[in-house]
NUBA-808781 format. One record per residue (C-alpha): x, y, z; chain; residue number from 1. Coordinates in steps of 0.2 Angstrom, whole numbers. Each point is the difference from the previous one (the first is absolute). Example, Ala and Ser with C-alpha at 12.3 -4.5 7.8 and 13.67 -1.06 7.14 Angstrom:
       x       y       z   cadena   num
      62     -22      39        A     1
       6      17      -3        A     2
***
This chain:
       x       y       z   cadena   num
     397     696     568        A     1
      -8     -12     -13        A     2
     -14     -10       1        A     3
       0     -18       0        A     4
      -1      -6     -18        A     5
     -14     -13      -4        A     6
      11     -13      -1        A     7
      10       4      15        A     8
     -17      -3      11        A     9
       1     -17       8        A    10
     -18      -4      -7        A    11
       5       4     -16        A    12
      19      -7       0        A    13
      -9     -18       5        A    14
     -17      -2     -10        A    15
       3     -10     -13        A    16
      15     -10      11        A    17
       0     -17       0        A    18
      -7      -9      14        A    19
      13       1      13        A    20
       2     -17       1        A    21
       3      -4     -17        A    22
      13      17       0        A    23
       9      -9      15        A    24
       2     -19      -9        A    25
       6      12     -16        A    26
      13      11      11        A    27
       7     -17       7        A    28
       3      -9     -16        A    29
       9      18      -7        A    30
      10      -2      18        A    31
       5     -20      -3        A    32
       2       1     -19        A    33
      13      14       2        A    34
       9      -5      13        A    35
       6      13       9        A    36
      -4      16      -8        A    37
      19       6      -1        A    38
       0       3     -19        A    39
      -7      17      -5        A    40
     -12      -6     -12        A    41
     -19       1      -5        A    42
      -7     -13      10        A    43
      11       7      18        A    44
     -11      15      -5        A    45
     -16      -9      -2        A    46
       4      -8      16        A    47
       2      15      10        A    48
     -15       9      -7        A    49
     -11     -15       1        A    50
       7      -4      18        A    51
      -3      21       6        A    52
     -17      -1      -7        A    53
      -5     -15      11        A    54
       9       8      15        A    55
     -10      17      -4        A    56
     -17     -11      -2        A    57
       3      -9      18        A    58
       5      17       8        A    59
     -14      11      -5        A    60
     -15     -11      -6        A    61
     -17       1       6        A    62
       4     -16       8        A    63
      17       4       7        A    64
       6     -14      11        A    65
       5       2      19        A    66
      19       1      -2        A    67
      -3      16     -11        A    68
      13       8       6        A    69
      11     -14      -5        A    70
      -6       2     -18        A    71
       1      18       1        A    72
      19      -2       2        A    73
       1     -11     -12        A    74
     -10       9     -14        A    75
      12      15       4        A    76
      17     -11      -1        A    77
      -6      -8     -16        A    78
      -6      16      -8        A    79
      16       7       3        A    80
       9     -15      -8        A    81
     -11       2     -15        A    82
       2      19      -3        A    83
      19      -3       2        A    84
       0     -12     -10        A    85
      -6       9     -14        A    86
      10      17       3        A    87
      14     -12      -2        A    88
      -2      -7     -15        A    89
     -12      15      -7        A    90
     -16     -10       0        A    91
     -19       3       6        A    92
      -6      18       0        A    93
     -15      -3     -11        A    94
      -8      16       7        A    95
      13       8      10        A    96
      17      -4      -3        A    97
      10      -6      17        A    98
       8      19       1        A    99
     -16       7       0        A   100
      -5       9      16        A   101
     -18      -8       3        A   102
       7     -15       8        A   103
       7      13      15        A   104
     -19       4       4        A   105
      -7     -19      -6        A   106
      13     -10       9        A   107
       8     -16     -12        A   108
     -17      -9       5        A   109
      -8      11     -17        A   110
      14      -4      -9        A   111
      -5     -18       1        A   112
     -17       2      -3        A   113
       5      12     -18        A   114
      10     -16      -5        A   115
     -11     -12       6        A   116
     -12       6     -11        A   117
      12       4     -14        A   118
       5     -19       2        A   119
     -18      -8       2        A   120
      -7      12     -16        A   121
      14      -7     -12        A   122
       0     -17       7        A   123
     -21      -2      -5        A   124
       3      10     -16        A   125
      14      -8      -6        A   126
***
């Protein structure tokens, strides 16, 4: 059994995230500026990370809205779509690789919140 990492924590994943608002504005201009994501390219993965992290935020925020289950679904469906993503094309695993065995006990939920922060620690150093 392994711990939850720091960054695997929803409080943690999430405290330096943009406002929600401005994350959603951003996730629909990656959406209408790539069309529709069939290419396997950097920004389809930017898309689906961005757009599992927003899904993750809704579903298990302190302010979690009334159609939680709804965005509990969703989280899971667009976590999976990330993770395969990247097994795929051998991307992501900044901490733990996509093989590794933590994401059996964590659920693909973590494994967004790893890259998310991966992603969001870059994108402000960089």
């Amino acid at each position: 059994m392994y711990e939850t990492p720091a960054p695997f924590t929803y409080r943690d994943a999430y405290a330096l995230a943009p406002d929600m608002a401005d994350e959603l504005y951003d996730v629909m201009q990656l959406q209408a500026h790539a069309g529709d994501h069939t290419a396997d390219s950097p920004e389809k993965r930017e898309f689906l990370l961005r757009r599992a992290a927003i899904y993750d935020r809704y579903a298990g925020g302190p302010d979690a809205p009334q159609w939680k289950i709804d965005a509990d679904s969703e989280a899971i469906h667009s976590a999976v779509q990330l993770f395969d993503f990247d097994k795929r094309h051998h991307m992501g695993g900044s901490h733990y690789d996509v093989d590794h065995e933590v994401w059996k006990e964590q659920g693909l939920r973590a494994y967004v919140r790893q890259e998310y922060v991966t992603w969001l620690t870059a994108r402000t150093e960089g």
